[in-house]
N, C-alpha and C positions, 0 to 999 in steps of 0.2 A: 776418757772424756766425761768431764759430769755431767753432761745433759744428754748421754746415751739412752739413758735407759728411758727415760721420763720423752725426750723423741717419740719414740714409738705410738704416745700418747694420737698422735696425730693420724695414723693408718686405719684407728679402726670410727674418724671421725670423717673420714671422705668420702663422699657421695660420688657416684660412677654416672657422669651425665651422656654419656657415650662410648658402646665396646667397639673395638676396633680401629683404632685412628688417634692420629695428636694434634694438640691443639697448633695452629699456623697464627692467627692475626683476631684482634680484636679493634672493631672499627669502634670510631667516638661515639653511636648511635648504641653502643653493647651491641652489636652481633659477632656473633663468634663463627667465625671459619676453620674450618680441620679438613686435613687431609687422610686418606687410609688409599695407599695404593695409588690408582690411578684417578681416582674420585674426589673430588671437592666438596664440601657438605658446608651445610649453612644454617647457623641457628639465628633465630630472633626472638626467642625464648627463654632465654638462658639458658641453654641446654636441656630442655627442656621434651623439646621436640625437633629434628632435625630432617632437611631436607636435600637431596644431590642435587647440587645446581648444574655443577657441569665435571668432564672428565679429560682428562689427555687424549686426543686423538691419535688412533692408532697410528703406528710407521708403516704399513701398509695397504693402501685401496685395494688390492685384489681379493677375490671370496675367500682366499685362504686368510688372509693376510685380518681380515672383519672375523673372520669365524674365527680365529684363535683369540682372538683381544677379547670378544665377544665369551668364550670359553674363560680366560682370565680375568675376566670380571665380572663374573657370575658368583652370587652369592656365598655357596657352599664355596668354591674355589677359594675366594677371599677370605673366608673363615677358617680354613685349611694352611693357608700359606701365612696369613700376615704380615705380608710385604708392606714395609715404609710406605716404599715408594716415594712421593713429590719430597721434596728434599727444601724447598722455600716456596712460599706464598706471600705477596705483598699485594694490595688494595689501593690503586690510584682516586685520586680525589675525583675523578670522573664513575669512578665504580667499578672499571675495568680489573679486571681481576690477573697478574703474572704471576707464572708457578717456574720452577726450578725441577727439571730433573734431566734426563739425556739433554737438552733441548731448553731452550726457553718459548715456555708457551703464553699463550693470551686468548683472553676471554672476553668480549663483549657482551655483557647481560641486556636481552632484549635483540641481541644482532648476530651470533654466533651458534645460535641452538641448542645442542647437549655439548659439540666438543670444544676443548681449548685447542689452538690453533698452532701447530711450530711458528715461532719468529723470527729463531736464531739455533745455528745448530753448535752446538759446542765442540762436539769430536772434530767435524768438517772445519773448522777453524782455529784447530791446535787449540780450543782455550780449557781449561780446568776448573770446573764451577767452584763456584765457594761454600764454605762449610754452610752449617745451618745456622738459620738465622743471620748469614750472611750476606744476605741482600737488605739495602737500605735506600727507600724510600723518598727523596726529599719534599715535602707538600707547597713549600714555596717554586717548586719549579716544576713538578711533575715527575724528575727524573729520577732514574733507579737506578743504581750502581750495584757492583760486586767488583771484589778481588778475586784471584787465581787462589785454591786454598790446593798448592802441587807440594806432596811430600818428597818429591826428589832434588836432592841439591848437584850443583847449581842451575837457576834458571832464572831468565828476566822471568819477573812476575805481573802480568797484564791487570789493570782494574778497565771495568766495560759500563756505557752510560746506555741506558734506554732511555728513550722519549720519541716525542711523537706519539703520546700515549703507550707508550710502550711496543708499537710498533718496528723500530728502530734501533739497533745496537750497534756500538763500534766501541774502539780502543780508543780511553781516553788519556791512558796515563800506562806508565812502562818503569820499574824499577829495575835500576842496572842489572843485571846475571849477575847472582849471588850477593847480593846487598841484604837480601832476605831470604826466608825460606818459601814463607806463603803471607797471603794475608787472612787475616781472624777472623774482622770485619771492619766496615765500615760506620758512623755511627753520625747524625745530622744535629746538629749543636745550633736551634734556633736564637738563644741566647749570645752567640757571638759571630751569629751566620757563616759557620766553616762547616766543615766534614772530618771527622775522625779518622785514620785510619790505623787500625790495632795489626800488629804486625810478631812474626817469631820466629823461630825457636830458640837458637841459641844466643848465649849473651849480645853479641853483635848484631844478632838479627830481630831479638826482640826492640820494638820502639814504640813510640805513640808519635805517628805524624799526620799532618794536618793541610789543608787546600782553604782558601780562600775565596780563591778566583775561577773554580769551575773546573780544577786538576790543571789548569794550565802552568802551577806551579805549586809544589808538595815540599814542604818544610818539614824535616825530624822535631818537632815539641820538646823530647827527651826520649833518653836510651841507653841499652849498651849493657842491662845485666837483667837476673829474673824478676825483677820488682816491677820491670815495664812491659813484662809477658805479659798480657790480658787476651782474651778474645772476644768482651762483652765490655761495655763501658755506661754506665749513670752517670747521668749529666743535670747539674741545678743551675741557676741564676749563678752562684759564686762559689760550685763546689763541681770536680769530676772522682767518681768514687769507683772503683773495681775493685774484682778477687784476681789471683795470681794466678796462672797455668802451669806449672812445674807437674808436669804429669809424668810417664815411667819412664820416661827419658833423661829425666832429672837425675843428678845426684843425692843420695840417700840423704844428706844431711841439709839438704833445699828445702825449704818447708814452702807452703802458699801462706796468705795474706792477705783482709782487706786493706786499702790504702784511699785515704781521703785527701786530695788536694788541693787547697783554698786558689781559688784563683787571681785572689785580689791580691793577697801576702805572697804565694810564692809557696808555705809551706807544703811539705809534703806528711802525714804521718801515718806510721804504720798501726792500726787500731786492732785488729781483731785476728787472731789465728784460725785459719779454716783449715790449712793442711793439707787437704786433697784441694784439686785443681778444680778452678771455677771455671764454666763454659756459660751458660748463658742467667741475665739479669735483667730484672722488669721491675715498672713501677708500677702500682695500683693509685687507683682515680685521686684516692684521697693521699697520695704523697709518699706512702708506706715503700721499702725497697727489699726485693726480693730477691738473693743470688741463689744457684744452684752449683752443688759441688759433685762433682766424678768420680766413682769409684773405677780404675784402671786396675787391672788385675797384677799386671806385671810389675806398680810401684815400687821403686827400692825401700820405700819407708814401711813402718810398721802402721798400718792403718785401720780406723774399724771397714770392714767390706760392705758399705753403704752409699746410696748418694744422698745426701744432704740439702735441706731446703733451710736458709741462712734469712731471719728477717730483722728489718730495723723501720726507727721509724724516723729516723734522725741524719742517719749514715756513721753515726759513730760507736751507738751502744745497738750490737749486733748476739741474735739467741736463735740456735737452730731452732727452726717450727716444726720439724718433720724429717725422718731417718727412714729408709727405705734399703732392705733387704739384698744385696746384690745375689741374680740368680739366672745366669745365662740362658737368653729363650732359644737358641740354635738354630737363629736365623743366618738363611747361606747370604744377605747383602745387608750391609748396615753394620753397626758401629757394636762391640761386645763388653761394651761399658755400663756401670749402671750410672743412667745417664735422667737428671729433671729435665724435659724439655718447657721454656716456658715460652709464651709469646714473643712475636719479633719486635712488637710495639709496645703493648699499654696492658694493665688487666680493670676489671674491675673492684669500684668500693669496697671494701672491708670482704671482700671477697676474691679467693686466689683460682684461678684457670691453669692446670696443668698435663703433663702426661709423662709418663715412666717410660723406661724401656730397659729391660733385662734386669726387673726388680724380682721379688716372689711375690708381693702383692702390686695388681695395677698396672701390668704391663701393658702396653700398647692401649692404654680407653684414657679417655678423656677423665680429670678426678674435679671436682667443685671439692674448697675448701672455706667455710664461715670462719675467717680468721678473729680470734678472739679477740677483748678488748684490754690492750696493755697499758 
């Protein structure tokens, strides 16, 4: 690849605005929220300065039950493990704050004190949370959705609606057993007031389908081969843009792809080779568009061993910004990819919010990036 080398340029220009933790949610005011573990942390400084707002509430009231949470969430401990932990964070227009991990938790700021509170238990209700970056938001209604992200075939695949401020969760929607594999995510299209939903793995199973009416009825958009694998989707006035997932389960000769679709015409075209599988994709204030690509160890292709940070400013003429090292941190829960995590929403101006995991520079901390001017 010719912009391998020249990549690199990018690692030794990123500022460390936080060790330990990744970046979750950027609210429209620029604060930035992270997770590490079981801890919620909050900046209003640009990362600057950070404070714990709130945490997951232990699974157990009894003294053993405080005293061990208590013991793993103490400093040194946390420094020692580097547990993910929270798995999704989303920010209602009220402020309330839902996190993702065994459980779906909530937080009232100013009503809740230090913990976030269970609302919904996922095991006790067969359901299978969704990947990351897998919960979506809708600010016209309050509500929060996710799919089932279940690697086992066949199974209906449940999508789940919170409201009531996020007090509240049920099944809103049900894909037949085996229509799919899981879903990617979901993804809120104020532009033509629907819902996305990014779906896969295999040819049949990958799709892009779509709701109108509140999941009361879910239409396939298009489908049926890897071109409409996605798990992340950019959405404009008259354009929907992604990168392709064909990760090691692919066949060797499957490449990835970004793909720009006009919505007015109808065309589809395929613009730029990325190769390794794209997971998550964000836009910055001023319009800029940010994919991040997966190094999977077990790819059948021949790849560089990086994950990729892919920018444009157009959706069309796309140039990696940034190439990052894959380099297994040997954590026993989490994902063994070198993986960009970027926000579930927005980033800031001329300025990128990210966080690595199982790179050799940057693992697990929050990175500020001054993206230059192109």
């Amino acid at each position: 690849m010719s912009d391998f080398k020249e990549a690199f340029i990018m690692v030794s220009t990123c500022e460390v605005i936080k060790n330990n933790g990744i970046i979750q949610y950027i609210s429209k005011d620029g604060t930035l929220y992270a997770t590490e573990d079981h801890l919620v942390w909050e900046s209003r400084a640009g990362g600057q300065t950070w404070e714990n707002i709130c945490q997951l509430a232990p699974n157990s009231n009894t003294l053993i039950g405080i005293l061990k949470d208590h013991f793993l969430r103490s400093p040194l401990v946390r420094k020692l493990r580097k547990n993910i932990g929270i798995n999704n964070l989303v920010q209602l227009t009220t402020g309330t704050i839902i996190a993702q991990y065994d459980k779906i938790y909530r937080w009232e700021p100013g009503i809740d004190g230090l913990y976030a509170q269970p609302v919904y238990n996922l095991e006790a209700n067969g359901i299978s949370g969704p990947l990351k970056n897998g919960m979506c938001h809708d600010p016209s209604t309050d509500f929060v959705y996710f799919g089932e992200y279940n690697i086992k075939r066949p199974n209906a695949i449940r999508i789940l609606k919170g409201y009531n401020d996020g007090r509240e969760w049920d099944i809103c929607y049900e894909f037949p057993r085996g229509q799919i594999r899981h879903v990617h995510g979901i993804y809120c299209d104020s532009f033509r007031k629907r819902l996305w939903i990014c779906t896969g793995d295999n040819d049949s199973e990958s799709g892009l389908y779509y709701t109108d009416d509140d999941f009361q009825t879910v239409k396939l958009f298009a489908g049926g081969d890897q071109s409409w694998r996605m798990v992340s989707l950019l959405i404009t006035p008259d354009r929907l843009i992604w990168g392709t997932d064909a990760g090691q389960d692919a066949e060797a000769h499957i490449k990835n792809y970004i793909y720009v679709l006009d919505m007015n015409s109808g065309k589809r075209e395929k613009v730029c080779c990325i190769d390794k599988p794209a997971y998550y994709s964000v836009f910055s204030e001023d319009g800029s568009m940010f994919i991040g690509t997966t190094f999977e160890p077990k790819i059948k292709r021949d790849v560089t061993p990086t994950a990729d940070i892919w920018f444009s400013k157009d959706g069309y003429n796309w140039n990696i910004l940034g190439s990052f090292q894959y380099k297994y941190a040997g954590r026993k829960y989490g994902t063994k990819y070198a993986t960009i995590i970027l926000p579930a929403n927005c980033n800031l101006k001329e300025t990128l919010i990210f966080s690595l995991l199982n790179t050799e520079s940057y693992d697990f901390v929050l990175v500020k990036y001054e993206i230059p001017n192109k």
